[in-house]
C-alpha positions in Angstrom: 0.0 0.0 0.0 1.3 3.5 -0.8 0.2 6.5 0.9 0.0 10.5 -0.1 -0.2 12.9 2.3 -2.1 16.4 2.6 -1.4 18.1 5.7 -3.2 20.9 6.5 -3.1 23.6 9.4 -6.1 23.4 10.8 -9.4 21.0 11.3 -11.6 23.2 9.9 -9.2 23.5 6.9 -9.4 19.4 6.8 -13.3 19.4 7.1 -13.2 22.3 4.1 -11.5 19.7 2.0 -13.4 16.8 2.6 -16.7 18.3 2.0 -15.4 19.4 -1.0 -14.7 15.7 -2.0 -17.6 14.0 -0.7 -19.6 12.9 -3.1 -23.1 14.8 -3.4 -25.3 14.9 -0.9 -23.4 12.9 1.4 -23.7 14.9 4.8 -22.3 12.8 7.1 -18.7 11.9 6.7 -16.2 9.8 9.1 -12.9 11.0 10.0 -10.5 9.6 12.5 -8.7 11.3 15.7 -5.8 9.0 16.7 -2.2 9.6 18.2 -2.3 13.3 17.9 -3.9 13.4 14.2 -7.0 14.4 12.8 -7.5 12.5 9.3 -9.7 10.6 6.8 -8.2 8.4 4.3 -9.4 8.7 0.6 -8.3 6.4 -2.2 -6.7 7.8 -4.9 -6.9 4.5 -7.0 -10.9 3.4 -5.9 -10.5 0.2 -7.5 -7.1 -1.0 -6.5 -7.2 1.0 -3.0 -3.4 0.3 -4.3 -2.8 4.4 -2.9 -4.7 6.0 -0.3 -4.9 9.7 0.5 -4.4 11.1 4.3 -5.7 14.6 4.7 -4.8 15.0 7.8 -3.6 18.3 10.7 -2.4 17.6 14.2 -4.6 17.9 16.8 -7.4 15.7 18.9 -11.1 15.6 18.3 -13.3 13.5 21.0 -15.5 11.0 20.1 -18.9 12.3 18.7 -20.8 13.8 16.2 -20.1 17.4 14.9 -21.9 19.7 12.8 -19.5 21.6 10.5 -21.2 24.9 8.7 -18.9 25.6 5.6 -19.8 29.4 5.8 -18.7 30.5 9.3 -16.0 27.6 9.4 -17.2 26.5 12.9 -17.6 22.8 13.9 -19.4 21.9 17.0 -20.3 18.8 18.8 -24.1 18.0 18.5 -26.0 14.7 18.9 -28.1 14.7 16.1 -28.2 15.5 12.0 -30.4 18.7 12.9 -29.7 20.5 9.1 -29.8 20.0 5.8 -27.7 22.9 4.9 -24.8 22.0 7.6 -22.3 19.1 6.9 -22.2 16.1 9.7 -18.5 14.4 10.8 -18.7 11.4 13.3 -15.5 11.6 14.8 -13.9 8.0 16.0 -11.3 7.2 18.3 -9.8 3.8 17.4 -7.6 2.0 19.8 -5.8 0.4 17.4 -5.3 1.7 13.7 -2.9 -0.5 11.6 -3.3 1.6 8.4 -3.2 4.9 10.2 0.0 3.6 12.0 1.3 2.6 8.6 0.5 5.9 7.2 1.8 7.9 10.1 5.2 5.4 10.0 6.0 6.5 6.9 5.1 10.3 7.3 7.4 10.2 10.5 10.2 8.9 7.8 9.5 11.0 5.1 10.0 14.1 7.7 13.2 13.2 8.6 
């Protein structure tokens, strides 16, 4: 498996991008916060899954739901899909993550 990378500077810049690449009208979205990270993985190669795309910025999100309003660039932590207009992320907090660790391995190595 080969991994890109897209590091961003903040979460609301990494929830910009992915509702920008979500397919349409998709409104809720997973994304993953684990060892310090905030990402979602995309495939570049959909068939294959040969290459995957982290979009990813430092930082921790807790485990929940959060509504993510594109114009004000706020996110906040809600419990349900209340709006149509606004964009929906269930944050997850995996234990264990062999891809992410895979990913973040080779970032780590790249950086050097």
């Amino acid at each position: 498996m080969k991994f890109e990378y897209e590091e961003f500077e903040t979460i609301e810049d990494v929830l910009i991008y992915l509702v920008s690449v979500a397919p349409y009208m998709k409104q809720v979205l997973p994304i993953s916060s684990y060892k310090e990270h905030i990402f979602s993985m995309v495939p570049i190669t959909p068939i294959s899954g040969e290459v995957l795309l982290m979009i990813y910025t430092k930082g921790k999100l807790d485990r929940g739901m959060y509504e993510f309003d594109l114009s004000t660039k706020k996110h906040k932590l809600v419990t349900a899909v209340e709006r149509a207009d606004k964009n929906y992320f269930i944050a997850i907090n995996p234990v264990r993550d062999t891809l992410a660790d895979a990913a973040l391995e080779e970032l780590a190595k790249q950086k050097q």
